[in-house]
C-alpha positions in Angstrom: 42.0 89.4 42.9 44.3 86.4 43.7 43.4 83.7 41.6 46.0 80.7 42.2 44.3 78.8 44.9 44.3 74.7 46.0 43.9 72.5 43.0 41.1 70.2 43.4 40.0 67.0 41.3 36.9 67.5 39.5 33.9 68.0 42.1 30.0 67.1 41.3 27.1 68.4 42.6 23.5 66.9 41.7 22.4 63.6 41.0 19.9 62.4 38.2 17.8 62.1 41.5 18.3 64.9 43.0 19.4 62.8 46.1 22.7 63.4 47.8 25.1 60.4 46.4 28.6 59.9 45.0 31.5 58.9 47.4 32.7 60.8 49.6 36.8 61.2 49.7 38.3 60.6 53.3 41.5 62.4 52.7 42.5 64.6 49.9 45.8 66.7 49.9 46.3 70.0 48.4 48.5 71.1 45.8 49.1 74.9 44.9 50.0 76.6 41.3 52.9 78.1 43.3 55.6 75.6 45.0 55.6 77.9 47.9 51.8 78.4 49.6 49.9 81.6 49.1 49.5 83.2 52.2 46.0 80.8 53.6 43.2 82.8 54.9 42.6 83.9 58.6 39.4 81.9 59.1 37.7 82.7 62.8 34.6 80.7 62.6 32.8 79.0 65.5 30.1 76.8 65.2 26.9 77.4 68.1 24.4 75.1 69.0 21.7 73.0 67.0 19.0 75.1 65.6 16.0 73.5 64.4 14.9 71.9 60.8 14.6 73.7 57.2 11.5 75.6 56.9 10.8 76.4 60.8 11.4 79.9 60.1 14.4 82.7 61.3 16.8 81.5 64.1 17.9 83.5 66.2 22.2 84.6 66.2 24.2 83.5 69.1 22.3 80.5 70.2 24.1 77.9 71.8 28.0 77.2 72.8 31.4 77.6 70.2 32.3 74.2 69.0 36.2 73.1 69.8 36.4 72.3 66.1 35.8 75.9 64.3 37.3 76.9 66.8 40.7 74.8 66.3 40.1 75.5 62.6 40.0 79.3 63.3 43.1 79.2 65.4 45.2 77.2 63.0 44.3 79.2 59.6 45.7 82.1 61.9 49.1 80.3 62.5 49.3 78.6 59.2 48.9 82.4 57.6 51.5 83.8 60.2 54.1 81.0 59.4 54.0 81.0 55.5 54.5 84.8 55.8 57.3 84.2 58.0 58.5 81.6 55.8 58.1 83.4 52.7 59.4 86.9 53.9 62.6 84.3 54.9 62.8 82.6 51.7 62.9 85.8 50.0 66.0 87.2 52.1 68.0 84.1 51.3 67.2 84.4 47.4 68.9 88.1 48.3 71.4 86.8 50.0 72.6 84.0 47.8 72.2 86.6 44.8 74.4 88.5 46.8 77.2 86.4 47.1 77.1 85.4 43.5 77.9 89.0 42.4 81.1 89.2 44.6 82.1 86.0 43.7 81.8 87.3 40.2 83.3 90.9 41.1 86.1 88.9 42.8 86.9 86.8 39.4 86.6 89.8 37.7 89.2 91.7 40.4 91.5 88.3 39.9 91.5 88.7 36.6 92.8 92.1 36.2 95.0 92.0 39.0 96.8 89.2 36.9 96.8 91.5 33.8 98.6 94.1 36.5 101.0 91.2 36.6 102.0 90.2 32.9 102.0 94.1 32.4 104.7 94.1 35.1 106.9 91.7 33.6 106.5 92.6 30.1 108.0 96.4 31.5 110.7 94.3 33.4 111.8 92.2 30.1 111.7 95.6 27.9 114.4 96.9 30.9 116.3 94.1 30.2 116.4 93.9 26.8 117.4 97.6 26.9 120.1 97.5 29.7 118.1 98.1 32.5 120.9 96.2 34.2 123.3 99.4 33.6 123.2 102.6 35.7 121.5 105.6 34.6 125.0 107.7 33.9 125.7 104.3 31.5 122.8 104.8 29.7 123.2 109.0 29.6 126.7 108.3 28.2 126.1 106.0 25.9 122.3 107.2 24.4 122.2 109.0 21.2 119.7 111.7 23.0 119.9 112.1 26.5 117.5 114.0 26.8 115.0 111.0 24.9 116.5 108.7 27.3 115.7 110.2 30.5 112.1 111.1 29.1 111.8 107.4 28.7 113.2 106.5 32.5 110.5 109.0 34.0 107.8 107.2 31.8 109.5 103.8 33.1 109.3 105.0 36.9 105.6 106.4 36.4 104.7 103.1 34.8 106.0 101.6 38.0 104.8 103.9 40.9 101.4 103.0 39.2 101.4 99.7 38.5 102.4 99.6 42.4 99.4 101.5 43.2 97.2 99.9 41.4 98.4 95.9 42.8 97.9 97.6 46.1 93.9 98.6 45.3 93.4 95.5 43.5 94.7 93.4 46.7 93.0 96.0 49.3 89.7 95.6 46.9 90.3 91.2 46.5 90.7 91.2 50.3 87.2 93.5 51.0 85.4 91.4 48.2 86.5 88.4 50.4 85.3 89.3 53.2 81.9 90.2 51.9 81.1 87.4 50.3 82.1 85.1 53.4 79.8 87.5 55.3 76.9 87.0 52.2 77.3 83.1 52.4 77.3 82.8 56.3 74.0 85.0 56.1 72.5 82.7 53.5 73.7 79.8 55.3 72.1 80.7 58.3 68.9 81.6 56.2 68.1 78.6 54.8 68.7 76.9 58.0 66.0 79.4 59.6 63.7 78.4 56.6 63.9 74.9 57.0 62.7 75.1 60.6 60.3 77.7 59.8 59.0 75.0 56.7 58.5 72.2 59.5 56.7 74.1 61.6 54.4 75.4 58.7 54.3 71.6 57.3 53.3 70.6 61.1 50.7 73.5 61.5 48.7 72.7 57.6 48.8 69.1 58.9 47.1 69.9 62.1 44.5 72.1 60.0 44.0 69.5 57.5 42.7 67.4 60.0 40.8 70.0 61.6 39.0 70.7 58.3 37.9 67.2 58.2 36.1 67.5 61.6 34.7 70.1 61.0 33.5 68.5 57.5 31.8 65.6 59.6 30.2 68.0 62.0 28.6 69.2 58.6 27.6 66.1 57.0 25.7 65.0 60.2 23.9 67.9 59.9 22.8 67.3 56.4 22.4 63.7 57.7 19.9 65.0 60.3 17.9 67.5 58.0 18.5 70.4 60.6 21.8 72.9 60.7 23.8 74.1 63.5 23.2 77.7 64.7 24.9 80.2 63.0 28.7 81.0 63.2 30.1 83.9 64.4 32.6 85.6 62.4 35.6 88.0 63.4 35.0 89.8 60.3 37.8 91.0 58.8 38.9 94.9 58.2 38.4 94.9 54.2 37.7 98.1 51.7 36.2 97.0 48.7 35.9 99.4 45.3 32.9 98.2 44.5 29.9 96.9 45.7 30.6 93.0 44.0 33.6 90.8 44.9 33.4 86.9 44.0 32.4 84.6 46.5 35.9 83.5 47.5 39.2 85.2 47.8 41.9 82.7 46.4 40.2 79.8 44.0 40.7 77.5 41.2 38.0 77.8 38.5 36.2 74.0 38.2 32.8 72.8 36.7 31.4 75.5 34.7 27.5 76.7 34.0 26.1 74.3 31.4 28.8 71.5 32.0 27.4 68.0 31.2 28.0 65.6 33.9 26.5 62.2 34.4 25.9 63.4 38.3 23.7 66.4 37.2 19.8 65.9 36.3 20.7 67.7 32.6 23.7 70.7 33.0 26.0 72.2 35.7 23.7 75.0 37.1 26.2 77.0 38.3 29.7 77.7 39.0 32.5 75.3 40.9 35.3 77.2 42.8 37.8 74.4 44.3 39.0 75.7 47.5 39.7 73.7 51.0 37.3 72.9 53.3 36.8 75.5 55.8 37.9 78.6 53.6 35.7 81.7 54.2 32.3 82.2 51.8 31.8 86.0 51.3 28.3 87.6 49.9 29.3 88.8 46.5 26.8 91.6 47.1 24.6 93.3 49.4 21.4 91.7 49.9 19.4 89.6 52.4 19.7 85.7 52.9 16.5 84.4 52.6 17.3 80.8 53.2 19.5 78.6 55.0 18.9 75.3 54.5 21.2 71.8 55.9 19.8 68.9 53.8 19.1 67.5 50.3 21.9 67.2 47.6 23.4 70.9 48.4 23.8 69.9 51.5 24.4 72.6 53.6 23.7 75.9 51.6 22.6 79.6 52.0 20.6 82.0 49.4 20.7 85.7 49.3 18.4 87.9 47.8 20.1 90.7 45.9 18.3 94.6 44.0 17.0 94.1 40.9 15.4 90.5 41.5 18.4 88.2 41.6 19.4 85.4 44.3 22.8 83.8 44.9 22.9 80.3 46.6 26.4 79.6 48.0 26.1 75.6 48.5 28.2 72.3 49.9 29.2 74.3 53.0 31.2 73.5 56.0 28.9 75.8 58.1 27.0 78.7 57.7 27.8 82.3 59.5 24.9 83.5 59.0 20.8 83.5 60.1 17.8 83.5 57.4 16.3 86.7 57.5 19.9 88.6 58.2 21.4 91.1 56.2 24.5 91.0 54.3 27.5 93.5 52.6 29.7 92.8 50.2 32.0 90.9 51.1 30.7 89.8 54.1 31.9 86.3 55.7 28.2 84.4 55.1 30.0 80.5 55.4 32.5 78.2 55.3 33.6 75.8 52.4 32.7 72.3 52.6 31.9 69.1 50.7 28.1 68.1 52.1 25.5 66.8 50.6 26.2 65.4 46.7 29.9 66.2 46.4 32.8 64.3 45.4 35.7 67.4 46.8 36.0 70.3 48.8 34.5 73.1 46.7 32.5 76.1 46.8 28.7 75.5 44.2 28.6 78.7 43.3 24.6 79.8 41.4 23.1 83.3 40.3 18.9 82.7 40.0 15.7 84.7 38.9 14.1 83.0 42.0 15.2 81.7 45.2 14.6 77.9 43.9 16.8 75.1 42.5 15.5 75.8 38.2 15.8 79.2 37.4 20.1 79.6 37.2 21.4 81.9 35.1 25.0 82.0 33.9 27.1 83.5 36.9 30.4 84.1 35.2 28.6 87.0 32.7 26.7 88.5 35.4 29.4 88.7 37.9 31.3 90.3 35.1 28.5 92.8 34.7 28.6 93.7 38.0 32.6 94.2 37.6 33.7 90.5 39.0 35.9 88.9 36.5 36.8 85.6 37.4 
């Protein structure tokens, strides 16, 4: 499982009260583990129509029209994945590219440098000529050599050395001149690259600041629904083709770890009940198991928030949402797309309030970082 996700300033659930309080941010912007983005999540989420208050019972999928702003959301989570992949897949290439032309650049040093050992062997064989007559004809030398025979031994050595040293200026200047023209090739190729990245960088900068906004919008769509005591009707999502090992996944795909169970905080009634993953408004909320949700509920200091009833007595509340995807009563897989990050009700940052309980009520948490485990979640 990915774990880098958005880091996220410390976020806060419930009050002393129990009230929704703490302020609100207005803006917050993201920073990643990675300085390039991980890819972000293809979100399709569209929010229906008003359904009425907590505690009036099922409601019933489908009701009421798309809203613009999951919608816009939706769209631009596609695009913002499709252009950091771009960008990413061209970021890599250049890295190849430049590498590239730094080994010829080093092959060509290392070609230069022989080629001029080619050279100072050439004249020290010139000099040696000299110093021995190499000025004279060979009938000279025959005539006046102590061994002839030595002598023209030594000339066919002389003319060997020669004939190869020729041959092997002519490789070294054929290979210098092939070298060349690769590595102009390799730098024109990164060049062009990083030019292609740069535009492909604006147009990912321009898409993430369109979907920042967009997550905001969405966000205030959600805190007037906690404001009102009633939630929208439940969002529609393209689910998305996944094959999972096991029955348990963790509620969100790419996180940062934040408050922990049994945290002290002077915004909680005693401890941290459950577990904070910092992620930006609008990412996708997955059931971590099968189960049924048996409440969906828009108000009070979760804010927006669903619970799921899981085998063997437990319930998981996923809470602070964006927007819910899913109707009390319905069933869920793992996996399954149940919501949308947020920051209603008592937060102070985008983040997912994460719980595991013996019953569906706010009092009976257990730890969820051990039972997930159990289950074959690590975190």
């Amino acid at each position: 499982m990915a774990r880098p996700g958005a880091v996220l300033p410390h976020v806060h659930d419930v009050n002393r009260t129990g009230r929704p309080g703490g302020a609100r941010i207005a803006f917050m912007r993201f920073t990643r583990r990675h300085p390039l983005l991980v890819a972000v999540p293809l979100c399709a989420l569209a929010v229906l129509a008003a359904r009425p208050a907590d505690g009036d019972g099922p409601h019933a999928p489908g009701h009421g029209s798309a809203s613009g702003v999951s919608a816009e959301v939706a769209r631009l989570y596609e695009e913002a994945a499709t252009a950091t992949e771009r960008y990413e897949a061209g970021r890599r290439e250049a890295e190849r590219q430049r590498n590239r032309a730094h080994e010829l650049e080093e092959r060509l040093d290392r070609e230069r440098r022989d080629m001029a050992g080619l050279h100072e062997d050439l004249g020290r064989i010139a000099s040696s000529q000299y110093r021995d007559g190499g000025g004279l004809p060979l009938t000279a030398h025959m005539l006046l050599a102590d061994d002839p025979e030595q002598l023209m031994r030594g000339q066919r050595v002389v003319r060997q050395a020669e004939v190869s040293l020729d041959k092997a200026i002519g490789r070294s200047e054929r290979a210098e001149a092939r070298l060349a023209r690769n590595e102009a090739r390799a730098a024109a190729a990164w060049k062009k690259l990083e030019k292609r990245n740069a535009e492909l960088a604006d147009l990912k900068d321009g898409i993430e600041a369109k979907l920042e906004s967009a997550r905001w919008k969405l966000q205030g769509q959600a805190d007037a629904s906690v404001a009102a005591g009633a939630c929208r009707g439940a969002v529609r999502l393209d689910q998305p083709d996944t094959r999972f090992t096991s029955g348990w996944v963790a509620p969100v795909e790419t996180y940062e770890l934040s408050a922990s169970y049994g945290s002290g905080g002077t915004r909680w009634a005693s401890r941290h009940t459950g577990q904070d993953f910092a992620v930006p408004i609008g990412t996708p909320v997955r059931a971590v198991g099968t189960g049924k949700v048996v409440k969906v509920s828009c108000g009070g200091a979760f804010g927006i928030e669903v619970v799921v009833q899981h085998a063997g007595g437990y319930y998981t509340q996923y809470a602070h949402l964006a927007a819910v995807a899913v109707d009390q009563g319905e069933r869920v897989s793992p996996g399954q797309w149940i919501g949308q990050s947020g920051t209603s009700g008592n937060s102070t940052g985008p983040h997912l309030h994460f719980e595991v309980r013996v019953t569906p009520e706010m009092g009976s948490a257990v730890s969820p970082v051990p039972w997930l485990a159990r289950h074959g979640v690590s975190l």
